[in-house]
Structures are given as C-alpha cells and as structure tokens.
C-alpha positions as protocol buffer text, in pm:
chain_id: "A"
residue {
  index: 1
  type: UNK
  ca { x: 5100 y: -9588 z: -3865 }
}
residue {
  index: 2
  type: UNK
  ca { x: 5390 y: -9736 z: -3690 }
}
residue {
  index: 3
  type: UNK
  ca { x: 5681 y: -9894 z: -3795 }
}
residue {
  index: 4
  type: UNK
  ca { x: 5631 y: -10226 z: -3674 }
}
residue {
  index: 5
  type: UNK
  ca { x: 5295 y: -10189 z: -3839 }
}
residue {
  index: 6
  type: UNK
  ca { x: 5464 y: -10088 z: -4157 }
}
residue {
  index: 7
  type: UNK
  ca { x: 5678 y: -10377 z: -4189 }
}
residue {
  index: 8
  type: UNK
  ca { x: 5390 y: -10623 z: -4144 }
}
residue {
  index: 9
  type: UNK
  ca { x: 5209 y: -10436 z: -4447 }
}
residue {
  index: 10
  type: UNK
  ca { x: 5437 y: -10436 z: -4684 }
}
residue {
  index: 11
  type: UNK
  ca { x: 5443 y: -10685 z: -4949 }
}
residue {
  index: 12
  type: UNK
  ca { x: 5537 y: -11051 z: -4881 }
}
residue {
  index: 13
  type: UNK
  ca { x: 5733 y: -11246 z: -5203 }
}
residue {
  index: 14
  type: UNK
  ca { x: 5824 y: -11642 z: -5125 }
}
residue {
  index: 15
  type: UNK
  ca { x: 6070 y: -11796 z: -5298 }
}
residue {
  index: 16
  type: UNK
  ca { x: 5923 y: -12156 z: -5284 }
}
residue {
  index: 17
  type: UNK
  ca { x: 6081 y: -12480 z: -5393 }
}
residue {
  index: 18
  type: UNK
  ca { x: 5949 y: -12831 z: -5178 }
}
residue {
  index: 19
  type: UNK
  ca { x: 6095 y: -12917 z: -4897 }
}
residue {
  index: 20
  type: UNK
  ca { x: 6324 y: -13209 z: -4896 }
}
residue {
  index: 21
  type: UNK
  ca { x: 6130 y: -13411 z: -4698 }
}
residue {
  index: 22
  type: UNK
  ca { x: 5865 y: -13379 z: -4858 }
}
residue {
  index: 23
  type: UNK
  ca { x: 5916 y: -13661 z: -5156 }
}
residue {
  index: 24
  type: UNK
  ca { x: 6038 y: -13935 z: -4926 }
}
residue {
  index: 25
  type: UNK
  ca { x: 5761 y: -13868 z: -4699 }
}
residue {
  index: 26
  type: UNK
  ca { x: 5492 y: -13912 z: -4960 }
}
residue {
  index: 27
  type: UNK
  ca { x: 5708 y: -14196 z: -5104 }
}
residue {
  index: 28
  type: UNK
  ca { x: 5694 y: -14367 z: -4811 }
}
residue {
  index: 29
  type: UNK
  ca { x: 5352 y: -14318 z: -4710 }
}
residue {
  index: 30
  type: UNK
  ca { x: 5257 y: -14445 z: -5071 }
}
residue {
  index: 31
  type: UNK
  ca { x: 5451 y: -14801 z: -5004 }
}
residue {
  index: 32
  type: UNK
  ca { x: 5317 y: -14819 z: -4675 }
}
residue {
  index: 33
  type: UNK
  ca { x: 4988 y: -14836 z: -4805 }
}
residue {
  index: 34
  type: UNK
  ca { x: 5085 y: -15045 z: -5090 }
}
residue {
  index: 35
  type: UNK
  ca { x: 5237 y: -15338 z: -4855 }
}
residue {
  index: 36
  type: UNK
  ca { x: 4946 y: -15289 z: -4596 }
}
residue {
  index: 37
  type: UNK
  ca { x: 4707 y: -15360 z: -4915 }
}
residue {
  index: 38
  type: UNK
  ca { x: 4908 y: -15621 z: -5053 }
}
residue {
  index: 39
  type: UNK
  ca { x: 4973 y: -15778 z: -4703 }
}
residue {
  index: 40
  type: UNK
  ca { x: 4555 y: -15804 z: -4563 }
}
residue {
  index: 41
  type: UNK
  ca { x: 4380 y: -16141 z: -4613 }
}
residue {
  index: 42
  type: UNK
  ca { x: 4121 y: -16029 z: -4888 }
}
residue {
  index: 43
  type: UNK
  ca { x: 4036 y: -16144 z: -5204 }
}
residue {
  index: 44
  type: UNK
  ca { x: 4249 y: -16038 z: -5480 }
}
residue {
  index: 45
  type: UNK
  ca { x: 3971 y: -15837 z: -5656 }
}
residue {
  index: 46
  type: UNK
  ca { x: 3934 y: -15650 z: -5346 }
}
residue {
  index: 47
  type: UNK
  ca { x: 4250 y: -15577 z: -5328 }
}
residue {
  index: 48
  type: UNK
  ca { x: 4320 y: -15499 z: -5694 }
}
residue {
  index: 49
  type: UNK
  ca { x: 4037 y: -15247 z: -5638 }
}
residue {
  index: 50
  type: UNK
  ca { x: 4178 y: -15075 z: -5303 }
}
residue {
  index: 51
  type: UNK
  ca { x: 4515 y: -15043 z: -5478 }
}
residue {
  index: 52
  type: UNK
  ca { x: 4310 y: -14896 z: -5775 }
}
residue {
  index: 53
  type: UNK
  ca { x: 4143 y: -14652 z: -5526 }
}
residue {
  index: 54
  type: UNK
  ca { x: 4472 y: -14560 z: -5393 }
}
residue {
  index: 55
  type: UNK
  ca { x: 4589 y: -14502 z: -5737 }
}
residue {
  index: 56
  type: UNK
  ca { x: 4327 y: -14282 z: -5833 }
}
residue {
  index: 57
  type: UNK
  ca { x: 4369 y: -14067 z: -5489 }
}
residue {
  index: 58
  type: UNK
  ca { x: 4745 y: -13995 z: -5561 }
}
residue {
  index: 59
  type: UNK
  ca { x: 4644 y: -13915 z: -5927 }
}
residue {
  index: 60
  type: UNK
  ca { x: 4378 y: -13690 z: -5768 }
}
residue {
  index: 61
  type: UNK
  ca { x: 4604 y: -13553 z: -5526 }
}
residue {
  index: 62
  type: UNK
  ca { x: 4850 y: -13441 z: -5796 }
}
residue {
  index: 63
  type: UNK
  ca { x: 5151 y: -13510 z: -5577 }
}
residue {
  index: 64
  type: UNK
  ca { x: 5420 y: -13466 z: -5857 }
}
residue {
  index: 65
  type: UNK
  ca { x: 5300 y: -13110 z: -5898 }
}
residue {
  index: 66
  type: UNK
  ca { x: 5333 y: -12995 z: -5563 }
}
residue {
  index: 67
  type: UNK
  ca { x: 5698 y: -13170 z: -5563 }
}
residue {
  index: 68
  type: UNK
  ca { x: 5846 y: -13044 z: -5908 }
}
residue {
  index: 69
  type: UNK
  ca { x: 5696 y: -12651 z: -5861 }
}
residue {
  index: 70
  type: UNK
  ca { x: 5998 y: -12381 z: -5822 }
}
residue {
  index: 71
  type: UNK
  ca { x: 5750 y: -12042 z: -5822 }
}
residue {
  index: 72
  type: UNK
  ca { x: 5778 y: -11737 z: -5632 }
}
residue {
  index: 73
  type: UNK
  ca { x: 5410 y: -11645 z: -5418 }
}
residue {
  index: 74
  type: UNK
  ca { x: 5320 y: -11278 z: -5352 }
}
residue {
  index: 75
  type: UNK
  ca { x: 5060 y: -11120 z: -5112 }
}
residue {
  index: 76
  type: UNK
  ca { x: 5022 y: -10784 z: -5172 }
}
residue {
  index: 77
  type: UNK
  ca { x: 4942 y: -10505 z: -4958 }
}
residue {
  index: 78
  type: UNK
  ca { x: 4597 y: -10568 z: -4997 }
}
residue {
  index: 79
  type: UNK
  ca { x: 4598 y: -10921 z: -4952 }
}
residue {
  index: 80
  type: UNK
  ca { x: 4603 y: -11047 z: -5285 }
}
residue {
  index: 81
  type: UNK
  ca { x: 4744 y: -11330 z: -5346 }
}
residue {
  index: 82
  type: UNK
  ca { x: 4970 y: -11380 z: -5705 }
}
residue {
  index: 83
  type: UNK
  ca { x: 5194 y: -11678 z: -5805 }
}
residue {
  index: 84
  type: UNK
  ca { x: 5482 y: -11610 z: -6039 }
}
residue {
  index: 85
  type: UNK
  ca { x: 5583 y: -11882 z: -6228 }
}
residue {
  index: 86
  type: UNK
  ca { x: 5933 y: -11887 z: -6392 }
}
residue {
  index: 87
  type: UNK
  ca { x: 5911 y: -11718 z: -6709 }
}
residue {
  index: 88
  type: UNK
  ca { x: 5552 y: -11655 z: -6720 }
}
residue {
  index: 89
  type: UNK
  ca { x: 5348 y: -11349 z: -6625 }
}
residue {
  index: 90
  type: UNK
  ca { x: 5162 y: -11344 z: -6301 }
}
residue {
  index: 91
  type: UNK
  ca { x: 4853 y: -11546 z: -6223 }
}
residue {
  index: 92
  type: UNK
  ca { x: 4649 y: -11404 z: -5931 }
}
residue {
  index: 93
  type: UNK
  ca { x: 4495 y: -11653 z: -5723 }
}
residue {
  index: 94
  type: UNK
  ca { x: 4268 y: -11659 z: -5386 }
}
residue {
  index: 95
  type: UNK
  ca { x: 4372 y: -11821 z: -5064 }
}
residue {
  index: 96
  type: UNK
  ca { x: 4133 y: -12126 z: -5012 }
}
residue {
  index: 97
  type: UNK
  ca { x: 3973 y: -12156 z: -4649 }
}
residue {
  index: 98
  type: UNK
  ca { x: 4120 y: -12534 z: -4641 }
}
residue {
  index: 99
  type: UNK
  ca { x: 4490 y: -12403 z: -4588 }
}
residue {
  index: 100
  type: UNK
  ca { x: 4657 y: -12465 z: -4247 }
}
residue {
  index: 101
  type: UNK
  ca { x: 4862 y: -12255 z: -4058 }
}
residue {
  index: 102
  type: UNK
  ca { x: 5065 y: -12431 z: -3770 }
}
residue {
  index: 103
  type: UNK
  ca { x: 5342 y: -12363 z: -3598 }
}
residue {
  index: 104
  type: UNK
  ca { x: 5563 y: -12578 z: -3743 }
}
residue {
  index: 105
  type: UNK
  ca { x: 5440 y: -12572 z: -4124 }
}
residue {
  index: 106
  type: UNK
  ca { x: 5175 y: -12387 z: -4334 }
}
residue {
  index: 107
  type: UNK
  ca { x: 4994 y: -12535 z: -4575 }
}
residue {
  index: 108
  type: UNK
  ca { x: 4871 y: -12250 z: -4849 }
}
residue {
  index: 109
  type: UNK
  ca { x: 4591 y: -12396 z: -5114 }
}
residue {
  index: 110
  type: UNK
  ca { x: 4578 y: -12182 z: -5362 }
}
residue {
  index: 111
  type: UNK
  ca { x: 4302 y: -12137 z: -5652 }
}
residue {
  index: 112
  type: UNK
  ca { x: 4351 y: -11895 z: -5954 }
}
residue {
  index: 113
  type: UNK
  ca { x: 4050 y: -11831 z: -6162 }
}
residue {
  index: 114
  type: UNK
  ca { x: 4075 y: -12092 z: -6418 }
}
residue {
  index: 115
  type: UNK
  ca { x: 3978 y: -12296 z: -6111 }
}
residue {
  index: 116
  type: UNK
  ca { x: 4350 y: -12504 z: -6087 }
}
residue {
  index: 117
  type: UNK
  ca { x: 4444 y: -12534 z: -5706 }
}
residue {
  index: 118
  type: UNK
  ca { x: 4814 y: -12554 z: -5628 }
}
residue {
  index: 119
  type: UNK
  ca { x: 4937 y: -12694 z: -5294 }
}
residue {
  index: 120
  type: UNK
  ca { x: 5262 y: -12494 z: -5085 }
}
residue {
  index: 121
  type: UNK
  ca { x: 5426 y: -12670 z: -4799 }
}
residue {
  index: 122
  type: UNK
  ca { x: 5572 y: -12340 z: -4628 }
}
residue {
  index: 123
  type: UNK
  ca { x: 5863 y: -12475 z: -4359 }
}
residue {
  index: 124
  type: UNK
  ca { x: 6104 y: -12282 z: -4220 }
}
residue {
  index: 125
  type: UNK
  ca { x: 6376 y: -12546 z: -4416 }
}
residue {
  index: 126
  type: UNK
  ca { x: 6218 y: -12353 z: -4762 }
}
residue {
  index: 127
  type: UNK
  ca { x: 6140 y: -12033 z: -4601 }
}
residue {
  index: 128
  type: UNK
  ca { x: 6309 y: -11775 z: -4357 }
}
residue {
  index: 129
  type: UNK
  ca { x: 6179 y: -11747 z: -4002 }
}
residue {
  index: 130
  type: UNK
  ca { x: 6128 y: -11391 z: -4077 }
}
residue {
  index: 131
  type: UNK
  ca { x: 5886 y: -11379 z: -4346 }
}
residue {
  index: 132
  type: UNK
  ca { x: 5694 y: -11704 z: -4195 }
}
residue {
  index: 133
  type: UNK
  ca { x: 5634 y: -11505 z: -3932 }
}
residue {
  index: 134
  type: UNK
  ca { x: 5501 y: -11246 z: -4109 }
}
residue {
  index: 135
  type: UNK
  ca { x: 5284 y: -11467 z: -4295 }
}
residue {
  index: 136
  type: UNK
  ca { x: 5151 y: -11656 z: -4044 }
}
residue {
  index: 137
  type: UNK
  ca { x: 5011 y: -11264 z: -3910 }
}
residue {
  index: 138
  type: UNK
  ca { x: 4863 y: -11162 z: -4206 }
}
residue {
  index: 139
  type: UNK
  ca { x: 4689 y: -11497 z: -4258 }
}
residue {
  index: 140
  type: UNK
  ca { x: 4529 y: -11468 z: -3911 }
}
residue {
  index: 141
  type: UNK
  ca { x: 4430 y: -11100 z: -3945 }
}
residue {
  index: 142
  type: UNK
  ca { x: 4380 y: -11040 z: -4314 }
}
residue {
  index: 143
  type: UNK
  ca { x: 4268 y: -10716 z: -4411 }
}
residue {
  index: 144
  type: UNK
  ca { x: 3912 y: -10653 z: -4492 }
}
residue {
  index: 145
  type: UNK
  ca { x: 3914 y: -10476 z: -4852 }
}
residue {
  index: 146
  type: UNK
  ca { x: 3658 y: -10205 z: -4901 }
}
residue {
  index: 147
  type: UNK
  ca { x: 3720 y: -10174 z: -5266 }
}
C-alpha cells in the first residue's frame, strides 16, 4: 500500500460545531415564510393552518438540535461511523443514503441504532480543507466490509 493510500485510510475525527451561518439562514428562511403566509389573500383559517403546518415541519425538522450540537464524528478505518458526544461514551451510527456531498458543503445524516437521526452541515468555515477532502473520498468510494 502506498502512502498516499495510507493517509486516505486512516481514521477521520471532526471536530463539529454549526456553522455561523447556519442560524440566520434558517431564521430567515422561517420569517420569510411566515410574512409570505401572513401576507397571501386567504382566509384566516387557511392561513392559521399553513402557519400550523409550517410549525409542525420546523418541529419535525428539529432545527435547534442541529444548531446547539458541539460533538466530535469519527469514521474508522473500516468505515464506521461513531459520534462522540461531550462527556458521553461513543454512539456508533450508520451514514444514511439521503446525505449530500457537494463541493461546497456536505450534508452527513446520521442514524444510530436507537433510530435518532442527527443532521451535520460539514463547510470548510467548521472544517479544514484537508480532512473535507478526505471525506468527501471516502464517502464516494467507501470500502466494502467483508466481515
């Protein structure tokens, strides 16, 4: 094996802690919607009901726990996924098919076996070039385990 194969192997451990964009983004997406709602020429029951139903998708969402989260994520060599939480033991997890993987950002979805999904916004603002790379390789050629 190589060393430039080597280095890609080894273990990756992220550091992550939101973006700061990230909370006036949502924020602002949030009012947006609010003062479109507010603003259309509809009945006020309909409109008490689409703010309802925007309610409930933010609730749903869980937007406050991607925001407040300050963990550290770990693939292993063998592509195992693990989240370590501050002060807690480690929870392994499996990557779910829905994450996205851009240039610019990754999105990791994350589910650990008590079925809770947690949402990371990977930029290069919360995490070095370096290891984004790197992650963004062994997300598109993950390792087939024969175990």
């Amino acid at each position: 094996m190589d060393e430039q194969q080597a280095i890609f192997e080894e273990p990756l451990r992220i550091r992550y802690v939101c973006p700061r964009w990230l909370l006036p983004y949502l924020i602002s997406i949030g009012g947006g919607t609010f003062i479109c709602l507010i603003s259309i020429h509809l009945v006020w029951p309909v409109k008490a009901l689409l703010v309802l139903l925007v309610l409930v998708i933010l609730k749903l969402g869980d937007f406050g726990q991607i925001i407040q989260q300050q963990v550290d994520l770990v693939l292993d060599a063998k592509d195992r996924w693990f989240i370590l939480a501050a002060g807690k033991s480690s929870v392994p997890a499996r990557l779910i098919q829905a994450s996205i993987t851009l240039p610019e950002f990754i999105v990791l979805i994350l589910q650990t076996a008590d079925g809770k999904k947690s949402r990371f916004f990977l930029t290069t603002e919360n995490v070095d070039t370096t290891t984004m790379r790197r992650l963004r390789i062994r997300l598109y050629y993950p390792k087939v385990l024969t175990d």
